[in-house]
C-alpha positions, 0 to 999 in steps of 0.5 A, a space after each residue: 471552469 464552468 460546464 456547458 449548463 453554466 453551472 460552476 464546477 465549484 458548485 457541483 462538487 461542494 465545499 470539501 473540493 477545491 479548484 486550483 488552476 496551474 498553468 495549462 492544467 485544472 486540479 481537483 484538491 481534495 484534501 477536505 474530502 479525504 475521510 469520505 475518500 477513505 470511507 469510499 475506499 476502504 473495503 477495496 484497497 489491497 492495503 490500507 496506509 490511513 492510519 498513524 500505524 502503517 499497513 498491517 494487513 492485506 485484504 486478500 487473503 494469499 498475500 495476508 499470509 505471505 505479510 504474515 510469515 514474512 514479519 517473521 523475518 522482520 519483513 514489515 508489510 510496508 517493504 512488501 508494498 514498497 515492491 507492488 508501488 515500483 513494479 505492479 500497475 495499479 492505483 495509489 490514493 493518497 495525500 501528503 503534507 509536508 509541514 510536518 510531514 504525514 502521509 496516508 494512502 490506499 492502493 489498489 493493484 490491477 492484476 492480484 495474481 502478479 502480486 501475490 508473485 512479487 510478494 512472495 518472491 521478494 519475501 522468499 529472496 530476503 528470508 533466504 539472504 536473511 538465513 545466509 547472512 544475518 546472525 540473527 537467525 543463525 537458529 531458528 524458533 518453530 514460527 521461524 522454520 515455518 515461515 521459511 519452509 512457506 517461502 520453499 527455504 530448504 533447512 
């Protein structure tokens, strides 16, 4: 754990990081680093999942309106991410703890554009299993015809 100026790792990354050793691997805990983290991060992230309200917003604008036309349909901006998280490549910051459980992340996708598809193509999937299934929107508000005509949903 030391460089080849001698100098201790420990000492070079300061006190909000701790060094664990796990069998053959050398970990980087950064839990006492986690709000610099976030700081760092923030303005980068596609989604923000930091605070104790979940995500309600994208950065990017296109998806921002996709999240937006989607709650809608009750479609939360976590069900999007969830499609991102099993199907984009990217990178997903985080730290969880178990007792009691919390969780707080960012994510970061490689390619914007295969985003925006998965989106908007998840979203229009289920705004249209939602139109032939679900009694609740057996009729429409204005904002709900609108969100459905953006997903391309023939009336």
């Amino acid at each position: 754990l030391s460089t080849t100026t001698s100098r201790p790792i420990p000492s070079m990354l300061g006190d909000a990081y701790r060094i664990v050793e796990d069998d053959e691997r050398i970990l980087i805990k950064a839990a006492g680093a986690w709000q610099s983290i976030i700081g760092w991060n923030r303005l980068r992230a596609l989604y923000d999942d930091t605070t104790g309200d979940g995500i309600d917003r994208f950065s990017d604008k296109e998806l921002e309106t996709i999240g937006w036309h989607a709650t809608e349909f009750n479609i939360s901006y976590r069900e999007i991410v969830e499609q991102f998280e099993e199907k984009c490549e990217g990178v997903l910051l985080c730290i969880e703890q178990e007792e009691p459980y919390q969780f707080s992340g960012m994510g970061f996708v490689f390619d914007i554009d295969s985003a925006r598809n998965i989106g908007f193509e998840y979203c229009a999937a289920t705004v249209k299993d939602k139109l032939e299934n679900d009694e609740d929107f057996a009729t429409l508000s204005d904002d709900e015809e609108e969100a459905a005509l953006y997903f391309k949903i023939p009336l």
